[in-house]
C-alpha positions, -999 to 999 in steps of 0.1 A, spaced: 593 -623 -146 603 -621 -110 573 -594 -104 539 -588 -110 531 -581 -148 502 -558 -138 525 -532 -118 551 -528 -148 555 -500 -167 540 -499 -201 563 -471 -214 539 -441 -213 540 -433 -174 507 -463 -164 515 -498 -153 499 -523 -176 473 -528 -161 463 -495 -161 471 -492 -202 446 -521 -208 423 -504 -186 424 -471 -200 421 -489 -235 387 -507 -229 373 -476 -216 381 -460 -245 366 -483 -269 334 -482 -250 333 -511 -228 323 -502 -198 322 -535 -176 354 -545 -171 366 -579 -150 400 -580 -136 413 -609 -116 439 -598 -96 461 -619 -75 450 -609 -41 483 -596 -31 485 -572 -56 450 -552 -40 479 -532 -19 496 -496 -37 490 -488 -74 470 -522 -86 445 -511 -53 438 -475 -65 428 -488 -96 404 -517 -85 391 -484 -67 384 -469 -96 344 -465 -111 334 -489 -139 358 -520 -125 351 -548 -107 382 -566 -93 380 -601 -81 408 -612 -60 427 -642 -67 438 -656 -32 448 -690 -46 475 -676 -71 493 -709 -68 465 -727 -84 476 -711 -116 464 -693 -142 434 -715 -154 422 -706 -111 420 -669 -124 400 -678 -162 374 -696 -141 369 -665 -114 369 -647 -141 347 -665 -164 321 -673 -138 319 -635 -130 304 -629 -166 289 -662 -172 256 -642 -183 277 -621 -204 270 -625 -247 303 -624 -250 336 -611 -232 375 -602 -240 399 -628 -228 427 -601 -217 461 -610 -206 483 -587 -187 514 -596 -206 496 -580 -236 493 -545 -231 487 -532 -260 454 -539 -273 437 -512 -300 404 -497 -297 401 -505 -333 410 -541 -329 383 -544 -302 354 -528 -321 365 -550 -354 363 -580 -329 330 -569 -314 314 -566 -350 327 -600 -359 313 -616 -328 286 -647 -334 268 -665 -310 284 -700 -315 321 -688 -321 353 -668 -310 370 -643 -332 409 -634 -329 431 -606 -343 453 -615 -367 482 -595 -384 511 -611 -409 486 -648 -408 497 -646 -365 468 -647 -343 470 -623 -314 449 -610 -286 425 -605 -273 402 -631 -278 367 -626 -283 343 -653 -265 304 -661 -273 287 -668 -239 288 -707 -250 324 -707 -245 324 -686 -212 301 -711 -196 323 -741 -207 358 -726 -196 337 -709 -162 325 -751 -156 357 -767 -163 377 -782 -135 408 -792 -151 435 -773 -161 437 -777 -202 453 -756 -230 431 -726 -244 439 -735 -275 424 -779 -268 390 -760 -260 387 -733 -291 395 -761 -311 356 -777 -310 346 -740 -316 339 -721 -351 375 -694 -352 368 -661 -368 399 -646 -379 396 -606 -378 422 -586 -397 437 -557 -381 462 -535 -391 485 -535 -358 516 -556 -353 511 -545 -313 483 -576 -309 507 -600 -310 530 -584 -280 536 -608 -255 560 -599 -221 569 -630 -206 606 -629 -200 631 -596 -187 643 -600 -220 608 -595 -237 602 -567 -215 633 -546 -219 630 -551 -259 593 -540 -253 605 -511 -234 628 -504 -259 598 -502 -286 570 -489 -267 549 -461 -272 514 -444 -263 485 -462 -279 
């Protein structure tokens, strides 16, 4: 993208990360995990690690790539029943799609959003999962470890959970598109 996902404008005057933030909040979930590449702690992303309610672990090995970041994160709530696999190029998560995720949650599986037959995010982990992806030491595909795991597939009735913003391109057609949640 040629800067950091968290710090761009979602189209409604917050950054990203502040939109997903806001979001979760507003559902009701009130312990919320971001892993942050350490850099980013500076300005804007800083204020909001500030901020009540959120616990912000730096990343200060962001060239270890992403799967670095999942296990910080995943070893932060390893005791956790289940958790949200968030990503920042996805900012617009529902409310609704979270509580219809939470009451499809089991113990032994993970339960996805889908809309049109496309699954979307976020992902909804049982603590069995957690542990696994907090343990591993090798970099793997999500998608190679859900596979050995029971999918619930949660309807939802908003095209938005399947926004992903990895390109300029993406992002200015987002921009073009975006609204308030």
């Amino acid at each position: 993208m040629g800067r950091p996902k968290a710090l761009l404008e979602a189209g409604d005057g917050r950054t990203f990360l502040e939109r997903i933030v806001a979001t979760y909040r507003q559902a009701g979930i009130h312990r919320i995990i971001v892993v942050l590449n350490g850099a980013l702690l500076e300005g804007m992303a800083g204020r909001l690690a500030r901020s009540p309610g959120l616990q912000v672990l730096p990343n200060l090995e962001p060239d270890l790539g992403k799967w670095h970041s999942l296990r910080l994160g995943m070893a932060a709530v390893r005791d956790a029943d289940h958790c949200f696999l968030q990503h920042i190029d996805q900012p617009d998560v529902d409310p609704a799609t979270l509580h219809a995720l939470r009451e499809a949650a089991t113990p032994d599986g993970y339960a996805v959003p889908v809309q049109v037959g496309r699954a979307g995010h976020p992902v909804l982990l049982p603590n069995r999962i957690i542990r696994r992806l907090a343990a591993l030491r090798t970099d793997t595909h999500l998608r190679e470890l859900l596979r050995d795991h029971p999918r619930t597939e949660v309807p939802v009735d908003d095209p938005r959970c399947l926004n992903n913003i990895n390109t300029p391109e993406e992002y200015a057609a987002y921009r073009a598109t975006a609204v308030a949640p």
